[in-house]
Backbone as JSON, one array per atom type, in Angstrom:
{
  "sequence": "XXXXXXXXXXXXXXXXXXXXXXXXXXXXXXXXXXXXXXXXXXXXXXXXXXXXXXXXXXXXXXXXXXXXXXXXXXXXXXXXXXXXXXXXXXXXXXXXXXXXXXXXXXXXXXXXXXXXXXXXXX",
  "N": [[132.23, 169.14, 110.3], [132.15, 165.91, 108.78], [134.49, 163.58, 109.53], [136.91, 161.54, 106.51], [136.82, 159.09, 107.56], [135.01, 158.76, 109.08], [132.89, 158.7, 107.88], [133.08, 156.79, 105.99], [132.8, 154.19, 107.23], [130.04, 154.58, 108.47], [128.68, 154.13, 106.34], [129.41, 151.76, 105.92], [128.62, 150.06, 107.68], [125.25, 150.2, 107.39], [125.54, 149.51, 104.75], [125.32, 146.91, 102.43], [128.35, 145.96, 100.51], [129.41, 147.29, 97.52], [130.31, 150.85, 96.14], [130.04, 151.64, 93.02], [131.27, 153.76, 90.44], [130.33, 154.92, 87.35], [130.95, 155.79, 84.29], [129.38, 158.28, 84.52], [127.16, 157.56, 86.85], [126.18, 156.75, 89.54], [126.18, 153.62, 91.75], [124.89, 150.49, 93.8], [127.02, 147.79, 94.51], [126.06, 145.22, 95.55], [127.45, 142.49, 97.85], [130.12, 141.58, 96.04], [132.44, 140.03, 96.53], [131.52, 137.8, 96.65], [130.75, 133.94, 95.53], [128.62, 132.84, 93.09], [126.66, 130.87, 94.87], [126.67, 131.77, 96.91], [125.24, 134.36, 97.03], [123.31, 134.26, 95.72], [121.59, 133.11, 98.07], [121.78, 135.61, 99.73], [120.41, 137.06, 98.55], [117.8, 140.01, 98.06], [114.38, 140.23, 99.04], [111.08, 141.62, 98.34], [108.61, 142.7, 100.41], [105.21, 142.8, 100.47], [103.5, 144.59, 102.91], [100.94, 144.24, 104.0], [99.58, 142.39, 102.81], [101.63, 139.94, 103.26], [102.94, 138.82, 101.14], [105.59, 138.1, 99.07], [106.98, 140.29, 96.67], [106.42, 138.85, 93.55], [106.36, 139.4, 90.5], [106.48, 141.7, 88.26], [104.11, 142.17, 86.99], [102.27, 141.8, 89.25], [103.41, 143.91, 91.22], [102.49, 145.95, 89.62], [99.55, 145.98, 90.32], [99.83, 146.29, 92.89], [101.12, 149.12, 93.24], [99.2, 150.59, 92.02], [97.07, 150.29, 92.81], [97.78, 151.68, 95.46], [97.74, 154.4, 94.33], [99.52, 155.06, 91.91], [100.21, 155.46, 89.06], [100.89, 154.32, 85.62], [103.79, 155.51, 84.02], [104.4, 156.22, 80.14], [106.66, 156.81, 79.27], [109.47, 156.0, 78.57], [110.78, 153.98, 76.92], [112.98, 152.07, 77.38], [112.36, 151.72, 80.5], [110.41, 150.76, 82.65], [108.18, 152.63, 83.8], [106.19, 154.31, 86.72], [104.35, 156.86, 87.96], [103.08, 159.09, 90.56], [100.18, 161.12, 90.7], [99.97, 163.11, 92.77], [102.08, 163.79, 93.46], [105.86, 164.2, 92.98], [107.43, 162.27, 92.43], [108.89, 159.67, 90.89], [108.99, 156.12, 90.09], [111.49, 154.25, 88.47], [112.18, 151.04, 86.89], [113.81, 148.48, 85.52], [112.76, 146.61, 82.76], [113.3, 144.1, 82.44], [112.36, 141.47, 84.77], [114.37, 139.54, 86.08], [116.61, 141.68, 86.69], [115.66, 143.38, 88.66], [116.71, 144.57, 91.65], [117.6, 145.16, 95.14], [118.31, 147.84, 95.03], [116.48, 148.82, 93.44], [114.41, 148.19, 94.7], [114.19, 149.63, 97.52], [113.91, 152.0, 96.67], [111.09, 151.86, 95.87], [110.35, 151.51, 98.4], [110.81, 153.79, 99.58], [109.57, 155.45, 99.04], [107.04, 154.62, 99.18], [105.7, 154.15, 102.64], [105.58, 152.38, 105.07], [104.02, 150.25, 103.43], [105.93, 148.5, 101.86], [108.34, 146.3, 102.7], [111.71, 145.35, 102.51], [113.89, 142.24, 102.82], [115.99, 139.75, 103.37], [115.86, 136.74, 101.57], [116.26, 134.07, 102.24]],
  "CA": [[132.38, 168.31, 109.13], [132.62, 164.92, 109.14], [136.14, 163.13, 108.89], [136.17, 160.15, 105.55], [136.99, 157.52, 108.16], [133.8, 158.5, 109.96], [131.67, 158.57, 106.93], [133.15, 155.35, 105.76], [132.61, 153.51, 109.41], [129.25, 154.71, 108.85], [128.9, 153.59, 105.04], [129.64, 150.3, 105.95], [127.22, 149.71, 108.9], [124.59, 150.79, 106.52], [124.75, 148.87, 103.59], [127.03, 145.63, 102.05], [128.32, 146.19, 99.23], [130.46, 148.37, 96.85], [129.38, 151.62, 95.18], [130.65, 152.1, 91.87], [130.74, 155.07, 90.19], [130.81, 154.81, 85.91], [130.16, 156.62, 82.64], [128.33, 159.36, 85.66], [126.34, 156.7, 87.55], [126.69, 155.8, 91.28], [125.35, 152.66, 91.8], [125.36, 149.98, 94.7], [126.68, 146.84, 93.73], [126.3, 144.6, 96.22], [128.47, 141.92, 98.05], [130.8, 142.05, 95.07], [133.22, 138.99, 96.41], [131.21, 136.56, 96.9], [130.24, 133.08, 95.12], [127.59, 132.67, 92.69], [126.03, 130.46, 95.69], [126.18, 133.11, 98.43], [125.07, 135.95, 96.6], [121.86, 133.72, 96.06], [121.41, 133.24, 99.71], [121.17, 136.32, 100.24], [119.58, 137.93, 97.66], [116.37, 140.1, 98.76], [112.81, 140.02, 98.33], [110.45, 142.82, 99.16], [107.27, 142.18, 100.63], [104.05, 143.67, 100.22], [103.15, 144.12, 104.24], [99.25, 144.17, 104.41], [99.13, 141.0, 103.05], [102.48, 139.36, 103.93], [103.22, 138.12, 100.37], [106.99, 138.65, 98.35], [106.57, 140.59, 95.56], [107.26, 138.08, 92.81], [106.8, 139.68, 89.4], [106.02, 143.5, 87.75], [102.22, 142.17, 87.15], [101.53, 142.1, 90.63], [103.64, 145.12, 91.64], [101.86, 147.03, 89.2], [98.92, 145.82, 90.39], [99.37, 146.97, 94.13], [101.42, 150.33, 92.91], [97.99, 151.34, 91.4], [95.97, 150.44, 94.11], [98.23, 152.56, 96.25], [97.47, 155.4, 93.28], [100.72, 155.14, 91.27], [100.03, 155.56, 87.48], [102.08, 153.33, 84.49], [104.0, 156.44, 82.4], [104.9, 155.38, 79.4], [107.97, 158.0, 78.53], [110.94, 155.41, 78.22], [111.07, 152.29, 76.65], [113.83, 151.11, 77.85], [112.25, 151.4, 81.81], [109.07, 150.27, 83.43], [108.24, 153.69, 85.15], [105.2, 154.84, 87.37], [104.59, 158.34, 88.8], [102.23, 159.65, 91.13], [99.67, 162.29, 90.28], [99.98, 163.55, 93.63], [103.42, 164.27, 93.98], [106.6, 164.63, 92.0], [107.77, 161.08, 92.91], [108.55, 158.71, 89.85], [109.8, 154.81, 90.25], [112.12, 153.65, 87.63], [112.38, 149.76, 87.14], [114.27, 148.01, 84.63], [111.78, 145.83, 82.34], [113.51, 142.92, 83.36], [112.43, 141.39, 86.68], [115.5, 139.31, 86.97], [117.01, 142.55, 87.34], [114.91, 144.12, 90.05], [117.47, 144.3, 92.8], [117.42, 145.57, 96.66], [118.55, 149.01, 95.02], [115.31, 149.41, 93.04], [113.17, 147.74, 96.14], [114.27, 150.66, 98.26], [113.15, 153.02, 96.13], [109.54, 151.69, 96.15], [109.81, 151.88, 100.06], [111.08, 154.92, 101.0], [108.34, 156.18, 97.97], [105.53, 154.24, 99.87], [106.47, 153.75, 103.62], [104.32, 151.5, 105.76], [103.45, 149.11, 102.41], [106.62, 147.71, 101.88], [109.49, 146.26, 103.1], [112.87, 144.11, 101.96], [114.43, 141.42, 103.93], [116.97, 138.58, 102.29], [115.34, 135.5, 100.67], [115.99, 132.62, 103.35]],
  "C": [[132.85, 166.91, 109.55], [133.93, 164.19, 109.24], [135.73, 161.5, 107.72], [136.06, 158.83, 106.26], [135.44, 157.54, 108.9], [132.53, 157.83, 108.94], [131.9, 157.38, 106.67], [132.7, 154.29, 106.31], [130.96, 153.15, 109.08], [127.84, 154.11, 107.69], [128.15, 151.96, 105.54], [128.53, 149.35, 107.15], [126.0, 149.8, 108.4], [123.87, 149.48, 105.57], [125.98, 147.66, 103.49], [127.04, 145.48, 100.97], [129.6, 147.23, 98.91], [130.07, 149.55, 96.35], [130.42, 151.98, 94.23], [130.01, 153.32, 90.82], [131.5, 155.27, 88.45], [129.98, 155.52, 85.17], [129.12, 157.77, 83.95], [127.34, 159.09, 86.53], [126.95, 156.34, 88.54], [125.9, 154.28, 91.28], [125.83, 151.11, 92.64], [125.76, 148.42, 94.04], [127.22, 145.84, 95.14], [126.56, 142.93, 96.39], [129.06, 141.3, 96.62], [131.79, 140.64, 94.87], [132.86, 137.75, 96.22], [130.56, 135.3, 95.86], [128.82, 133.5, 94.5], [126.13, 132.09, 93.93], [125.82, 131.27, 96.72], [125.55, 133.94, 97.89], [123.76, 135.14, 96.44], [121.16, 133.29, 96.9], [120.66, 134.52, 99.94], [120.76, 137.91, 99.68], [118.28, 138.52, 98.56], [115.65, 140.02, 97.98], [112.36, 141.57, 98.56], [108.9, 142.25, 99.29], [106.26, 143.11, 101.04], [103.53, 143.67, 101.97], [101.98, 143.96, 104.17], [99.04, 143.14, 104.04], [100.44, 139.9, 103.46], [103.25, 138.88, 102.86], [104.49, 139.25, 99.81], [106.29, 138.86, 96.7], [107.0, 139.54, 94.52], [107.38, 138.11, 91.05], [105.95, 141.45, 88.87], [104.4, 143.23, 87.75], [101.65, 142.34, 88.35], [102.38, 143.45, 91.0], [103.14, 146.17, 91.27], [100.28, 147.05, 89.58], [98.51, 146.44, 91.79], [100.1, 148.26, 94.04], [100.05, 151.24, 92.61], [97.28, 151.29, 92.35], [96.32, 151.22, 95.3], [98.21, 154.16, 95.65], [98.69, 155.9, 92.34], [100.05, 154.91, 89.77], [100.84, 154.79, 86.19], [102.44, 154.74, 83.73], [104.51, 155.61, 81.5], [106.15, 156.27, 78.33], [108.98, 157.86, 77.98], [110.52, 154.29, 77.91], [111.44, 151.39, 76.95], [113.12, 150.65, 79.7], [110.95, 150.92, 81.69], [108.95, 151.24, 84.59], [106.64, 154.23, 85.86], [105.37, 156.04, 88.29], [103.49, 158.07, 89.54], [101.39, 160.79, 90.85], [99.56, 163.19, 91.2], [101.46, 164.22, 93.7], [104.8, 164.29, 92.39], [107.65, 163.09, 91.96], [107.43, 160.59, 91.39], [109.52, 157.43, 89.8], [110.0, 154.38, 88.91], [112.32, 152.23, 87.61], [113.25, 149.09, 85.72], [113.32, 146.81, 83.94], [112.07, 144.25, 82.38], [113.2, 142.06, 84.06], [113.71, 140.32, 86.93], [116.6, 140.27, 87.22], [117.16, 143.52, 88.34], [115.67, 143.16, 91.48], [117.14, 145.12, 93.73], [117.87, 147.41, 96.19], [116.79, 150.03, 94.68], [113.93, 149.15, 94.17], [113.33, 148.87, 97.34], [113.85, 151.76, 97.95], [111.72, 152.65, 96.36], [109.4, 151.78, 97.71], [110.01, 152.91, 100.37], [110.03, 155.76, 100.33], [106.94, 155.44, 98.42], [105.77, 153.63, 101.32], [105.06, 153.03, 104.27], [103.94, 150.15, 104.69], [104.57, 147.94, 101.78], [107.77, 147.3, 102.37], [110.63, 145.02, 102.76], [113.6, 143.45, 103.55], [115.39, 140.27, 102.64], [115.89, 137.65, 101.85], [115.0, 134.55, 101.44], [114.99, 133.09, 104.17]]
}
């Protein structure tokens, strides 16, 4: 078993950030201290690899989600969700996009590996 200092150690090498845990939700909230101006530094993107371009709004994500065979459900209102008919896999997004943060961009990668990947902004 691990010890918490290890897991912590290991936490922190990982990711940057805080995870808060409310009303029964974990959820990463990252770098937490910092300036309006830093935190827009180093905000991420995610970028579509095959062609090289940053995703930059739900029309185009839904546009290469589908072409990767991802489906629009339409079950919640409140989200912007797409399943797969293949699998049991379903990406949640907030209808937003200035809400689409590095939490929800990880989900679309580790749910399509090879097609995308996040990096900061600069």
């Amino acid at each position: 078993m691990l010890s918490p200092s290890l897991f912590s150690f290991s936490i922190k090498k990982i990711m940057s950030g805080v995870w808060v845990f409310k009303n029964g939700v974990i959820r990463l909230v990252e770098n937490p201290n910092q300036s309006g101006a830093d935190t827009y530094s180093r905000r991420k993107v995610m970028v579509y690899l095959p062609t090289g371009e940053v995703v930059s709004s739900y029309s185009m994500l839904e546009q290469i989600l589908q072409s990767l065979g991802w489906e629009r459900y339409f079950g919640d209102t409140e989200l912007l969700q797409f399943h797969k008919p293949s699998s049991i896999d379903l990406i949640s997004l907030p209808r937003d996009f200035t809400k689409f943060n590095s939490v929800y961009m990880y989900d679309i990668v580790v749910k399509n590996p090879n097609y995308f990947h996040v990096r900061d902004s600069h």
